[in-house]
N, C-alpha and C positions, 0 to 999 in steps of 0.2 A: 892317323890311320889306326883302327883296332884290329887287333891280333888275338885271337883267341888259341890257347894250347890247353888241352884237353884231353884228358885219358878218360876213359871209360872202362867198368866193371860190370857183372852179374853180381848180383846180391844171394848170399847162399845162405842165411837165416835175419831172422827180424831184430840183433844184437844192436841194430844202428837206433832204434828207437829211445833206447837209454841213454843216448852220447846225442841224439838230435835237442837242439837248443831251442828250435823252432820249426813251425810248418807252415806252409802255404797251399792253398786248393789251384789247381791251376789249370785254365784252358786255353787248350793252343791249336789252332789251323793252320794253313798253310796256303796263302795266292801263288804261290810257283814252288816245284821242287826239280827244276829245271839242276841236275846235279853240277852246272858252273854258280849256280845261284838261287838261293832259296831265300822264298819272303815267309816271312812267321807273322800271324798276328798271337802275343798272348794277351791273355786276362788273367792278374794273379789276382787273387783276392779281389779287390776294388781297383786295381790298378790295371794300364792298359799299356803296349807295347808291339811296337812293331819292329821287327829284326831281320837283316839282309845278310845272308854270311854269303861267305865265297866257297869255291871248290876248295875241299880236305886233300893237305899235301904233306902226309906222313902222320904228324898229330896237331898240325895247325891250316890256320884259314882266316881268313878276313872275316868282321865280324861287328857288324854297324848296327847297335839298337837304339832306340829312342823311346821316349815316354810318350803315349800318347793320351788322349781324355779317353774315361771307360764307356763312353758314348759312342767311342768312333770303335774302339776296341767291340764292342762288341756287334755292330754295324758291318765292320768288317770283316768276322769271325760268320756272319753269314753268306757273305761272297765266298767261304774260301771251300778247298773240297771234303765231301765229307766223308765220314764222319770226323765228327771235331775230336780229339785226341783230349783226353780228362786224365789228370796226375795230382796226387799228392805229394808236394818237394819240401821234404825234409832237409833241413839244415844243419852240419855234424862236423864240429870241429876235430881233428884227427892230425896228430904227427904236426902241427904247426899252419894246416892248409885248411882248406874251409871245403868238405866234401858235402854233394849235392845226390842225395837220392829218393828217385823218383816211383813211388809205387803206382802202378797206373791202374787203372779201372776195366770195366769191361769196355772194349771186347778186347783189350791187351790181356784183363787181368788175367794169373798174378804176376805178370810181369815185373819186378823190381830191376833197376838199376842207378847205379850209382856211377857217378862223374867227379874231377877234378881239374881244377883250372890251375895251369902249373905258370911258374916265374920262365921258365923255357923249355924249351925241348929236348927231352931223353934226363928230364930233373931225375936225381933221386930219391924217393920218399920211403916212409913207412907206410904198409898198407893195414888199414883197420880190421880188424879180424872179421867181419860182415860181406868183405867182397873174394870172389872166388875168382874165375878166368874172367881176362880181359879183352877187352870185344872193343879197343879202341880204334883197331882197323879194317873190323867186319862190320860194314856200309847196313848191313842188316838192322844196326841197332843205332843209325843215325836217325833221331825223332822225327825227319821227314819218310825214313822207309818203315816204320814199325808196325806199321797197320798194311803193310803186303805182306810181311812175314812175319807177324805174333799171332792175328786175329783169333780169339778163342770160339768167333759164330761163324767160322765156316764149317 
């Protein structure tokens, strides 16, 4: 069974760029965001994935992805609803963890945010000087609700 724990931040300057080791362009939809369950299709780069998590119960949730062909990935990036959600995920080792953030495009942009996948729940870490308030329990900046409440074209 996958378990994903995961804290979330705001990014409150561009400092993470320096400390990013690597980047990926990334597209993701969504066939359900049904909030006991949510299907993701992504497309990183050339690669393709589709990811089931389960309802968020505190700072964990089930959390089942798979590799898929970038054939089917992107096949099924047209089933999903739109607009497709576009990110650049910067990769930034910090304090021993491997943090994940995510500059997004329009119509989020300039939404930044940054993520961490913890060993358990209520870990303690160091936080990188890049991230400001943490928004791991405001549903708002869960990747399936971002586009109800960032859009910069309405």
């Amino acid at each position: 069974m996958g378990r994903e724990i995961e804290h979330k931040y705001i990014v409150k300057d561009n400092s993470f760029r320096e400390l990013a080791v690597k980047s990926y362009k990334i597209e993701q939809g969504y066939l359900s965001k049904v909030k006991e369950r949510t299907v993701r299709v992504r497309l990183r780069d050339n690669q393709g994935f589709l990811t089931v998590k389960g309802c968020t119960e505190v700072d964990t949730r089930l959390e089942f992805e798979y590799e898929i062909p970038q054939e089917d990935a992107r096949e099924l990036l047209e089933m999903c609803e739109k607009p497709i959600l576009r990110k650049e995920r910067f990769i930034v080792p910090f304090g021993g963890l491997i943090w994940e953030v995510d500059q997004f495009a329009p119509p989020l942009a300039p939404l930044i945010v940054a993520e961490v996948e913890l060993p358990k729940s209520r870990h303690d870490y160091p936080l990188p000087p890049f991230v400001g308030e943490e928004v791991t329990h405001d549903a708002r900046y869960f990747n399936s609700n971002l586009l109800n409440h960032f859009r910069s074209d309405r």
